[in-house]
C-alpha positions as CSV (number, residue, x, y, z in Angstrom):
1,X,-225.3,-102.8,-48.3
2,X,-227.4,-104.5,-45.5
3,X,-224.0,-104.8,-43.6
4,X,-223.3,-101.5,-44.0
5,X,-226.1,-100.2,-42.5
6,X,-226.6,-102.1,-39.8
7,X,-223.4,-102.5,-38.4
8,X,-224.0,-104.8,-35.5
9,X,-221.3,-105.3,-33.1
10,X,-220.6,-106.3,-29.2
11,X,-220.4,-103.9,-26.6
12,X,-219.5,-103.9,-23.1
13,X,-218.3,-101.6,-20.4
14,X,-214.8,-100.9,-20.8
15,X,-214.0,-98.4,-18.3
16,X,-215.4,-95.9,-15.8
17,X,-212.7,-92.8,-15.7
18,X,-212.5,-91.2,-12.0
19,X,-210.9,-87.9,-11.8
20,X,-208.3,-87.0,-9.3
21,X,-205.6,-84.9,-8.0
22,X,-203.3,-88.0,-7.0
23,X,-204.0,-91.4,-8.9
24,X,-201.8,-93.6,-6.9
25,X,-202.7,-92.0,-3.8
26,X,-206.4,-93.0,-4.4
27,X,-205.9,-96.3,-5.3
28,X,-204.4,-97.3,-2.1
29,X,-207.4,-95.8,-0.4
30,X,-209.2,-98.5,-2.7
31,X,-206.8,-100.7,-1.4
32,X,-207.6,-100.4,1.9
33,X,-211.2,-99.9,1.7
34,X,-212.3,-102.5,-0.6
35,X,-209.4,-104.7,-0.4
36,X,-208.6,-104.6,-4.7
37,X,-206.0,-105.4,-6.6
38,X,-204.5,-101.8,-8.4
39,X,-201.6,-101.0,-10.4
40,X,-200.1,-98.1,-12.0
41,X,-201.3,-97.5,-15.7
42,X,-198.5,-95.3,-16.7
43,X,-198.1,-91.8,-18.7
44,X,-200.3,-90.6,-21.8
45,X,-197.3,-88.2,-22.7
46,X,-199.5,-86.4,-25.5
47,X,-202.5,-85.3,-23.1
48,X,-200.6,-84.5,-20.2
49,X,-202.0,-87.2,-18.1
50,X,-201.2,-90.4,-16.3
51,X,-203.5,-93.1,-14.5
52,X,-203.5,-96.1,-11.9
53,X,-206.0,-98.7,-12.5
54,X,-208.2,-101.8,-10.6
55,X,-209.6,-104.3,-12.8
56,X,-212.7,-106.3,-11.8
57,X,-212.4,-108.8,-15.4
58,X,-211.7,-106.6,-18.4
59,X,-213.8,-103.6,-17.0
60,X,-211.9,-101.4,-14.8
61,X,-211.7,-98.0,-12.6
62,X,-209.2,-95.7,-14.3
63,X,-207.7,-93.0,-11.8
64,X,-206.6,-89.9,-14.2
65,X,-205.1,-87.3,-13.4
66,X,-203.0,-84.2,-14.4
67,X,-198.9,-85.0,-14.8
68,X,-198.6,-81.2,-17.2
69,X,-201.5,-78.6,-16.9
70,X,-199.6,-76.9,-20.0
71,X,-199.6,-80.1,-22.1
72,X,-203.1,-81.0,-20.8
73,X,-205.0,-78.1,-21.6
74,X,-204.0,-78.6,-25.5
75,X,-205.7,-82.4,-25.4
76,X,-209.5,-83.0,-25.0
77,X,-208.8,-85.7,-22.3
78,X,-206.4,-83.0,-20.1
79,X,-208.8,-80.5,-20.9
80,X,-211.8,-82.8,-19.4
81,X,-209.8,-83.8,-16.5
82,X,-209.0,-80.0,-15.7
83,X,-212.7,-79.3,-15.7
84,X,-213.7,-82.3,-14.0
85,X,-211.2,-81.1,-11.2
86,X,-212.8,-76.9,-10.9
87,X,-215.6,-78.9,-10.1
88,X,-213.7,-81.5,-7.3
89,X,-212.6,-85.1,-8.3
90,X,-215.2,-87.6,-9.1
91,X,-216.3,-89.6,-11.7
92,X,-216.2,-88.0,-15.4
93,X,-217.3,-90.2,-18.5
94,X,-217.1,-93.8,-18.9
95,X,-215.9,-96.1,-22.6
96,X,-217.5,-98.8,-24.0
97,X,-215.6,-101.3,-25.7
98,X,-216.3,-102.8,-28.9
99,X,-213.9,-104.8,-31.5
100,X,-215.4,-104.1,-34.8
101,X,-215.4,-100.1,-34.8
102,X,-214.7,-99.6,-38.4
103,X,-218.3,-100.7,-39.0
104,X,-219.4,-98.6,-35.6
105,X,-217.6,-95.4,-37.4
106,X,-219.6,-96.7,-41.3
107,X,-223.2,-96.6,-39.5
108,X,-222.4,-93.2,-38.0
109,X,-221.4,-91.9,-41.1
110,X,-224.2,-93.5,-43.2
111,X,-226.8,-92.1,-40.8
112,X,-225.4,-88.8,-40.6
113,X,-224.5,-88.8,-37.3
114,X,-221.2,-86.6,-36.2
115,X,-218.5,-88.2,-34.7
116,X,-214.7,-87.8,-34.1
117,X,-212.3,-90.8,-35.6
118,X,-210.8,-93.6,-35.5
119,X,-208.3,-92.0,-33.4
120,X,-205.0,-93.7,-32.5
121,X,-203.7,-94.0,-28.8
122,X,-201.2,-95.4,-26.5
123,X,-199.9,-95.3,-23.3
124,X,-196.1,-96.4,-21.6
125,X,-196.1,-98.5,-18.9
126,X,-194.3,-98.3,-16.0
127,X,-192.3,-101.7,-17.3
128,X,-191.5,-99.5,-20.5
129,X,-194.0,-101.3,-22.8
130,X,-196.4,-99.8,-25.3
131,X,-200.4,-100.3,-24.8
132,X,-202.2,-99.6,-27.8
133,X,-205.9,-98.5,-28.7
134,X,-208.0,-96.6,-30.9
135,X,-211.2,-94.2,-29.7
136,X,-213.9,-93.4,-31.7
137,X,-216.2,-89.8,-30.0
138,X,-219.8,-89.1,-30.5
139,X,-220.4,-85.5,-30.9
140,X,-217.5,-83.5,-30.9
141,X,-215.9,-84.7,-27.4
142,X,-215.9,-81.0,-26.5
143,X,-216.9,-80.9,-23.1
144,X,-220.1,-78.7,-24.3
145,X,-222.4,-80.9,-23.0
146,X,-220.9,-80.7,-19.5
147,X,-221.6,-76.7,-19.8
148,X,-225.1,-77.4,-20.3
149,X,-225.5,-79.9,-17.1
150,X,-225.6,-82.8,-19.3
151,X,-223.3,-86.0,-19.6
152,X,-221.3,-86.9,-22.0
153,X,-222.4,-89.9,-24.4
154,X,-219.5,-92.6,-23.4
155,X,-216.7,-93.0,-26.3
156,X,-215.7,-96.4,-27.7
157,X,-212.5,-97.5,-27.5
158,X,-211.0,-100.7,-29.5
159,X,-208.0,-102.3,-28.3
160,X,-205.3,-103.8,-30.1
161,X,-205.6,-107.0,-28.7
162,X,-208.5,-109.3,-28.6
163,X,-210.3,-109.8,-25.1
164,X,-208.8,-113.0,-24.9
165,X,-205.2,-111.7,-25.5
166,X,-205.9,-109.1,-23.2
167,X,-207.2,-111.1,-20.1
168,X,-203.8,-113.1,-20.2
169,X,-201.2,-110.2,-20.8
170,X,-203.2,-108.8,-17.9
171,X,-203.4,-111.9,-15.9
172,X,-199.4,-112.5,-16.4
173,X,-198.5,-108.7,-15.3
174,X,-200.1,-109.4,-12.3
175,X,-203.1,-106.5,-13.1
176,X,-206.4,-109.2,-13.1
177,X,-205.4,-111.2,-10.1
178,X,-206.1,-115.2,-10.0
179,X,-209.0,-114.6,-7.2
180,X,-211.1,-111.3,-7.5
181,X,-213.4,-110.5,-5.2
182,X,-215.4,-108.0,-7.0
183,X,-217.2,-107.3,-11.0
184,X,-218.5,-104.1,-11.4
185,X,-221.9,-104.2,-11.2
186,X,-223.5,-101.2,-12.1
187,X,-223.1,-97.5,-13.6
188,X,-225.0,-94.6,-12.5
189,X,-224.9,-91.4,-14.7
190,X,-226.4,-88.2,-13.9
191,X,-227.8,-85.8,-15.9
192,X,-229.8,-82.6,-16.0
193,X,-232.0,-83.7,-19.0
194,X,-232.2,-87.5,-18.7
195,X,-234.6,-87.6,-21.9
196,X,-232.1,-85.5,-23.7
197,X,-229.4,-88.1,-23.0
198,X,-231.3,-91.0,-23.7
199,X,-232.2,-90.0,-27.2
200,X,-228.1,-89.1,-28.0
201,X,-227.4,-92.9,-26.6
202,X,-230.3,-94.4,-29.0
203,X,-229.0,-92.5,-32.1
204,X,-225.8,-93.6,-31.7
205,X,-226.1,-96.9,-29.6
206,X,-229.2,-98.7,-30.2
207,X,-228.1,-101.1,-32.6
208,X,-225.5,-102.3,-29.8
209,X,-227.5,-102.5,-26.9
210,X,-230.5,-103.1,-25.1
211,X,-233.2,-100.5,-24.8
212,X,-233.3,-98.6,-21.7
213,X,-236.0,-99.2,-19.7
214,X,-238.0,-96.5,-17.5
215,X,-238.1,-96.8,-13.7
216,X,-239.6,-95.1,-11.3
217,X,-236.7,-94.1,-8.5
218,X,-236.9,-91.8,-5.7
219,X,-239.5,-89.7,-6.8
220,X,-238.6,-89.5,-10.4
221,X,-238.1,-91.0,-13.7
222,X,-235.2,-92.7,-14.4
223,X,-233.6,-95.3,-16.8
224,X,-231.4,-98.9,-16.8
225,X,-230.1,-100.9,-19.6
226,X,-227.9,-103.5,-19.7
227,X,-224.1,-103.2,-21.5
228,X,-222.4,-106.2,-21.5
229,X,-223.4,-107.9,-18.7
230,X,-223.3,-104.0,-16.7
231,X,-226.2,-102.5,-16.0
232,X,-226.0,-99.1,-16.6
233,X,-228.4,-96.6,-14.7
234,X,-229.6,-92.9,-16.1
235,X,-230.7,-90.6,-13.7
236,X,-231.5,-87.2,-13.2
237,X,-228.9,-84.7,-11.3
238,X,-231.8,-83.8,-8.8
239,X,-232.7,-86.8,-7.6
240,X,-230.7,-87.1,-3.7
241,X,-230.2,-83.3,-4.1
242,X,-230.6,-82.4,-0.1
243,X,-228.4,-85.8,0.3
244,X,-225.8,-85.5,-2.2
245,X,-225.5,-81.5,-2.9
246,X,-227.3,-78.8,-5.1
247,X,-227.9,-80.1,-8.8
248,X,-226.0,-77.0,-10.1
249,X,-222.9,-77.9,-8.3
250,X,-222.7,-81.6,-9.3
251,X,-220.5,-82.7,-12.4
252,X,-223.0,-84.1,-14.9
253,X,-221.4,-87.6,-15.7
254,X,-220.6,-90.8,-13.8
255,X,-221.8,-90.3,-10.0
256,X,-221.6,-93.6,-8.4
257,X,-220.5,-97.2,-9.1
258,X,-221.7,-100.1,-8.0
259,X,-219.5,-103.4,-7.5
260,X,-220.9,-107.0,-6.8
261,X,-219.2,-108.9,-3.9
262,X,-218.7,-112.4,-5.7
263,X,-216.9,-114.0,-2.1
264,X,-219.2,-116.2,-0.2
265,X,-219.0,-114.5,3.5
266,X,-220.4,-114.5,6.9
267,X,-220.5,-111.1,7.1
268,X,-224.3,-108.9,7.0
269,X,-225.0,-107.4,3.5
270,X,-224.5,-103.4,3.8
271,X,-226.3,-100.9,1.8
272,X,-224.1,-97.7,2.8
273,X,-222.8,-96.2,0.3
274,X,-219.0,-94.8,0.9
275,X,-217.4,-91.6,-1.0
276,X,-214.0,-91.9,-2.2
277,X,-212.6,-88.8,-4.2
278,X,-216.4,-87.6,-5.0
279,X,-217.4,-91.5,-6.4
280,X,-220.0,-93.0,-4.5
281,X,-219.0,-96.5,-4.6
282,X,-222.0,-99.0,-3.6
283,X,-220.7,-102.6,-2.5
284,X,-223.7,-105.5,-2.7
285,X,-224.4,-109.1,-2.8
């Protein structure tokens, strides 16, 4: 019974998911910019969408966007993306990754928590082979949240392969190069209630991960945790207001990344932070 309960299992940061109108055309601005390796991810024929992606280890930057508006409005991922796009492109919602969600899905249910799955998924490459996962949604994964200025609680996703498996499928297709310059460093969600969020992430996450701790940022209150080796930052969408826009126009959800050089180099550590597609991306060392 003990196990049942309890249900302790890994978690890391799978993926942050980056809205925008041309996938492939962003990632070469990546490219350029930052000097990663991308690749196309391929079509997700049931939601209407397709992605490119840049991996930095197993956590990655997923560039969505919309291949069918039709076919995407009838899926809660085309649906999300459509939204995230009235807004602008940007960051959306991020995934954490776990490998024992059965026993995630058990505790929700035990503790009367609501929750959406397992759910089954795949994608086609553009090499014509099948990638395979399952999702598991807090909530409803209805996109109410984001109608009420808050984030959405991440989703977990469980791949069909082990990490292990994964890394060297990846490695061999050329998508995790041999040399990477980058690891993603840090997360930084905004939200209009930051309390509000940090009490959905503890009901459903706090047997997985650390407990957030309060900083003071700016001005105002704000949160970090680590997931994984990420640290993942909560933050309120009216902190850099004047800076970074009115609160009330700003998509509640993942506003800026950060990735940690790991290249020795001569050259002077920057703070500036640069925009691509609406995600501030925040390069340190």
């Amino acid at each position: 019974m003990a196990d049942e309960v309890a249900a302790h299992t890994d978690l890391a940061l799978d993926h942050i998911v980056h809205v925008v109108h041309d996938p492939n055309g962003v990632r070469k601005d990546f490219e350029r910019e930052f000097g990663v390796n991308t690749v196309s991810g391929g079509e997700h024929s049931a939601w209407g969408t397709y992605n490119a992606l840049s991996y930095f280890g197993l956590s990655y930057i997923e560039w969505l966007g919309v291949r069918d508006t039709a076919i995407a409005a009838t899926s809660a991922f085309g649906r999300l993306a459509q939204l995230r796009l009235s807004f602008g492109e940007g960051g959306s919602l991020f995934a954490v990754r776990t490998s024992q969600m059965e026993r995630m899905a058990r505790s929700w249910q035990q503790r009367g928590l609501s929750f959406v799955g397992p759910v089954d998924a795949s994608r086609k490459r553009p090499d014509g082979t099948t990638v395979r996962w399952k999702m598991l949604f807090p909530r409803s994964f209805d996109g109410s949240e984001v109608e009420r200025g808050e984030a959405m609680l991440p989703f977990v996703i469980e791949w069909e392969n082990d990490d292990s498996t994964r890394a060297f499928d990846l490695q061999q297709t050329g998508a995790i190069p041999s040399q990477q310059i980058y690891k993603m460093g840090g997360a930084h969600v905004v939200t209009r209630d930051v309390d509000a969020w940090l009490n959905g992430w503890n009901d459903y996450f706090s047997e997985h991960a650390c407990t957030p701790e309060r900083r003071h940022f700016q001005g105002s209150d704000s949160f970090f945790m680590e997931v994984g080796g990420t640290t993942l930052y909560v933050e309120s969408m009216q902190e850099n207001a004047a800076e970074l826009g009115n609160e009330r126009t700003r998509f509640p959800g993942v506003d800026r990344i950060d990735l940690i050089r790991m290249e020795r180099t001569d050259e002077a550590p920057s703070n500036k932070r640069r925009v691509m597609a609406g995600l501030s991306v925040h390069v340190v060392r």
